[in-house]
C-alpha positions in Angstrom: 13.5 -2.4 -20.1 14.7 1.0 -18.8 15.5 1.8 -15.8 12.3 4.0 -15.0 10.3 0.9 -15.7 12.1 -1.3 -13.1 10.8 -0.7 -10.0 8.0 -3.1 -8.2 5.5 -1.8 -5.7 5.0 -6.0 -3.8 2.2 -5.7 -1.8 1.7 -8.8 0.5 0.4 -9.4 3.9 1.7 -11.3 6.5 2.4 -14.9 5.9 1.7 -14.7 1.8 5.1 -16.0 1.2 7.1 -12.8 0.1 10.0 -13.6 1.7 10.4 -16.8 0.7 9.8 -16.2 -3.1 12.1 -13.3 -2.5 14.9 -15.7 -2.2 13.8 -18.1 -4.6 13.4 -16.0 -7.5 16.9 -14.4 -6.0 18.1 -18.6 -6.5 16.7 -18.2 -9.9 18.4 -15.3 -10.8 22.0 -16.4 -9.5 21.9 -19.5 -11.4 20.8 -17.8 -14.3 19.0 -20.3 -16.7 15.7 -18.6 -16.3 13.8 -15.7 -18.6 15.8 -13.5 -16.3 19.2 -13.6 -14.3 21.7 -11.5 -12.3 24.0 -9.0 -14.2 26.1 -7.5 -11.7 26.5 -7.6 -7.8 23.2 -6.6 -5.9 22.9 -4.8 -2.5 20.9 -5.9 0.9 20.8 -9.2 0.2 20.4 -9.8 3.8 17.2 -10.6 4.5 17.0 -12.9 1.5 20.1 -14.0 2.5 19.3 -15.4 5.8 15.9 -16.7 3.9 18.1 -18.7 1.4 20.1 -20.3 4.0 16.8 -21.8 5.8 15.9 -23.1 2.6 18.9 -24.6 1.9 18.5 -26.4 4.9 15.6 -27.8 4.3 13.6 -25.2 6.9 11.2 -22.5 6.6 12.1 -18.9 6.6 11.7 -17.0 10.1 8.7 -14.0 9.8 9.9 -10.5 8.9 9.6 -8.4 12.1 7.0 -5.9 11.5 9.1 -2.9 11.6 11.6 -3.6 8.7 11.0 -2.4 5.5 14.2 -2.8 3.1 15.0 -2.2 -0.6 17.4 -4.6 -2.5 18.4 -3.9 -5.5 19.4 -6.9 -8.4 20.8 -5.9 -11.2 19.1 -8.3 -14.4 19.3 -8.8 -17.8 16.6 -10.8 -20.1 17.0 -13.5 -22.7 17.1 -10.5 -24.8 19.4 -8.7 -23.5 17.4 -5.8 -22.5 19.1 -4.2 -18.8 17.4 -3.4 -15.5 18.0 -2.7 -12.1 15.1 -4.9 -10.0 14.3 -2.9 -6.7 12.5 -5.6 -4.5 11.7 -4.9 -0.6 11.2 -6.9 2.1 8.8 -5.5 4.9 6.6 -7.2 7.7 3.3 -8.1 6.4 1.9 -6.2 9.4 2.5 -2.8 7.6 -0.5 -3.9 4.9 -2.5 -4.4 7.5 -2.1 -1.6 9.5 -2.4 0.5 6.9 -5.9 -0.7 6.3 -6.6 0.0 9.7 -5.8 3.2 10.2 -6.1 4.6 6.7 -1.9 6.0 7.0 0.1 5.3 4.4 3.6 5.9 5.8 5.8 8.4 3.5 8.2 5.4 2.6 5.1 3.3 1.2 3.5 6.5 -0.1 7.0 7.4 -2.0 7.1 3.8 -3.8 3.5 3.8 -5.1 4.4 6.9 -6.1 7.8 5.9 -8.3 6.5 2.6 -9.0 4.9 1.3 -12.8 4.0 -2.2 -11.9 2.5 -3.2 -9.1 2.5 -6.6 -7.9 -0.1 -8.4 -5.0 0.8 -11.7 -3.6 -3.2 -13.6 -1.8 -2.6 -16.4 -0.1 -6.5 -17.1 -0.9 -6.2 -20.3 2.1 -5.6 -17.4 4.9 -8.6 -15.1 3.8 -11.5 -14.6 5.3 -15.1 -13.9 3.3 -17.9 -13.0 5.6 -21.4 -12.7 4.8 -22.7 -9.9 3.0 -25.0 -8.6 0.2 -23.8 -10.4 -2.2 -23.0 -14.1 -0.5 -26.5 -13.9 1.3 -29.7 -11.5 -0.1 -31.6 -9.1 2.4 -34.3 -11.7 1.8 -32.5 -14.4 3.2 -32.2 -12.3 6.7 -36.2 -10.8 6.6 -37.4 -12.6 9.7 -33.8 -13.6 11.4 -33.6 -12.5 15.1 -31.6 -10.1 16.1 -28.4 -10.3 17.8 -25.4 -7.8 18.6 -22.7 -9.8 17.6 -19.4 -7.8 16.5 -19.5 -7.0 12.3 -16.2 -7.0 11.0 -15.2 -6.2 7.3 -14.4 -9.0 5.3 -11.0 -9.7 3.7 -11.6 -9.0 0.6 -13.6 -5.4 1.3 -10.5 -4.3 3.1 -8.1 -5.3 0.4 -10.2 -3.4 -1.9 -10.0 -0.3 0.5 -6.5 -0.6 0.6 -6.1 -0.6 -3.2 -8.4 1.8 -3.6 -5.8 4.3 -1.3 -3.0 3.1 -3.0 -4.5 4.1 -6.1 -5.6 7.4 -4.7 -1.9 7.8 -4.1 -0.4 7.2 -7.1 -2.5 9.9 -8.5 -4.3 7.7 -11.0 -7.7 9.9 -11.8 -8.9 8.6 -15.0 -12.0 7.3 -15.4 -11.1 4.8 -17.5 -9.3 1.3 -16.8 -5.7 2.0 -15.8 -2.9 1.2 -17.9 0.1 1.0 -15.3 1.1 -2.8 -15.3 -1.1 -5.2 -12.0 -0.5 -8.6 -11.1 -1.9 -10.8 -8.6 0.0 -13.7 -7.7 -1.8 -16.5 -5.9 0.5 -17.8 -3.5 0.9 -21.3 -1.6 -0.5 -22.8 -4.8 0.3 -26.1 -4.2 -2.1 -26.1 -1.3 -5.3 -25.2 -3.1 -5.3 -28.6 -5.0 -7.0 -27.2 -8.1 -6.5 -27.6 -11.5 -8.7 -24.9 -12.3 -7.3 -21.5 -14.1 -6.0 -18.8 -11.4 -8.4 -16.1 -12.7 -11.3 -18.3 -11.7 -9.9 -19.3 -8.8 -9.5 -15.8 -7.9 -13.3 -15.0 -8.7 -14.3 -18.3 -7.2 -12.7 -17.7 -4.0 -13.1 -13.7 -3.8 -15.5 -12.7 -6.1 -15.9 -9.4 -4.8 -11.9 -8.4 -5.2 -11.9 -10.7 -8.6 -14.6 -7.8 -10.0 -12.6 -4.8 -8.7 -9.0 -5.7 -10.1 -10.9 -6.8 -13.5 -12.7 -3.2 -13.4 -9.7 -0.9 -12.5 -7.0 -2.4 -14.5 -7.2 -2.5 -18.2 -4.9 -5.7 -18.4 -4.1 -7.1 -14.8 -2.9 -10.4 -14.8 -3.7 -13.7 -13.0 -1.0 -16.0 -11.6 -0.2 -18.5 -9.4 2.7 -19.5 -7.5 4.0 -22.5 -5.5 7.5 -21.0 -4.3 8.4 -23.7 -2.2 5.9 -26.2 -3.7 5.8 -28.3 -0.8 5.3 -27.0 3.2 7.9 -26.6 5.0 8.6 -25.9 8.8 11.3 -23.0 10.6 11.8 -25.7 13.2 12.1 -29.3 11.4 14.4 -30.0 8.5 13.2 -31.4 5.8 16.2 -33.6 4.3 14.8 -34.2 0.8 14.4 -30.6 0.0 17.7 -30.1 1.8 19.1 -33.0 -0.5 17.7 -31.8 -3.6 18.1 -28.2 -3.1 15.4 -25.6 -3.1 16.5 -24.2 -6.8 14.6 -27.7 -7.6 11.5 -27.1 -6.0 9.0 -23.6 -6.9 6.7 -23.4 -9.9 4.2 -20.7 -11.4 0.9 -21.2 -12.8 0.1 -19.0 -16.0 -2.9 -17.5 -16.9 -4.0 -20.1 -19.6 -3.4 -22.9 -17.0 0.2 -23.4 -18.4 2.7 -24.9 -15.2 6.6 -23.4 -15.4 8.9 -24.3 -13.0 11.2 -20.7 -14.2 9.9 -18.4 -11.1 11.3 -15.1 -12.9 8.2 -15.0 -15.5 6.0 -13.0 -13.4 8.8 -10.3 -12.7 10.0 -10.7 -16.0 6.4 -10.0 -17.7 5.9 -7.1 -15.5 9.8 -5.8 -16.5 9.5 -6.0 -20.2 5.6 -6.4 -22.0 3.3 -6.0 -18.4 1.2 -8.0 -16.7 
């Protein structure tokens, strides 16, 4: 890993879970018997800081206000020995969003797509909505259907397209061909999907439409998924087990063969070192 290669573009919206896998894999990395651990003091902890102390009670991280957006940077070293300074943000999921809405990418998000090889996009699939088009129901299916003027709003799925399709633009990516910068999608909240089913065809089962465009823009994007908590917890009840146990005992990612590993540093360490 060299240092050029060590920066992560996270894209998440609101309520995905960044924060709180933020200070997990930040758990993992203190304690160090993971692919990947801390090798050095890191900066900013404090977001992830406040996050880790929720946990440790048993709680549910607060929601990042919208208008933060900040870098930490965690120094890391693999099994191998290979060096790397991690920059990892954490932002309010409204940004995403907003972006999409307004088709702005603000010069701080515009800078990191620009600087960043590997980009990583945490879906919580449970909080996404797919509305009837095209391809979910035929123009045959509506010959004949009376006509109303109810309000037509883009699904979830079309807008995160549209939004990777601008950060794309961005980063100045004009080939033709699949693109070789490293992709992951991490499917979040795992636990609560109750599926034993591989994450890549959960991803085209659930958004077929998104599971097409990654698959046809990257040459090798990856499929993950990710339990970070692996249980529900609540910012306003404690939960005394999980507070008992600790939350480094608790978190768990889903590989793409189906494979279940409880080290939550894989997916940053495959983007790191090999790619997604």
């Amino acid at each position: 890993m060299s240092v050029s290669d060590t920066s992560i573009l996270l894209v998440g919206e609101s309520g995905v879970g960044k924060t709180h896998y933020g200070a997990q894999l930040l758990k993992r990395l203190m304690k160090g018997d993971g692919q990947l651990r801390m090798n050095g003091a890191a900066t900013n902890l404090e977001p992830f800081e406040a996050a880790m102390d929720s946990l440790n009670e048993g709680m549910a991280a607060h929601h990042t206000p919208t208008t933060t957006y900040v870098d930490s940077v965690w120094p890391v070293i693999d099994v191998g020995g290979r060096t790397a300074e991690l920059v990892w943000p954490d932002y309010g999921g409204e940004q995403i969003k907003a972006m999409s809405a307004t088709r702005r990418v603000p010069v701080a998000w515009r800078d990191r797509v620009i600087a960043a090889p590997a980009w990583l996009l945490l879906l919580r699939l449970q909080q996404t909505r797919v509305s009837d088009d095209i391809l979910s129901r035929p123009l045959r299916e509506l010959k004949g259907a009376e006509g109303n003027n109810r309000e037509v709003q883009v699904s979830d799925q079309a807008r995160l397209i549209e939004l990777m399709q601008m950060l794309v633009y961005i980063s100045g990516a004009t080939s033709h061909e699949p693109l070789q910068s490293k992709f992951c999608v991490l499917l979040s909240c795992w636990d609560e999907l109750d599926t034993d089913e591989l994450p890549a065809t959960v991803l085209a089962q659930r958004l077929p439409m998104l599971s097409s465009y990654v698959a046809s823009t990257w040459a090798k994007p990856s499929i993950l998924g990710l339990s970070a908590l692996e249980r529900p917890l609540s910012p306003h009840g404690r939960d005394a087990v999980y507070a008992a146990r600790g939350p480094e005992q608790f978190g768990y990612v889903v590989l793409p063969d189906g494979t279940r590993k409880t080290d939550l540093t894989l997916p940053i360490q495959l983007l790191l070192a090999n790619g997604c």
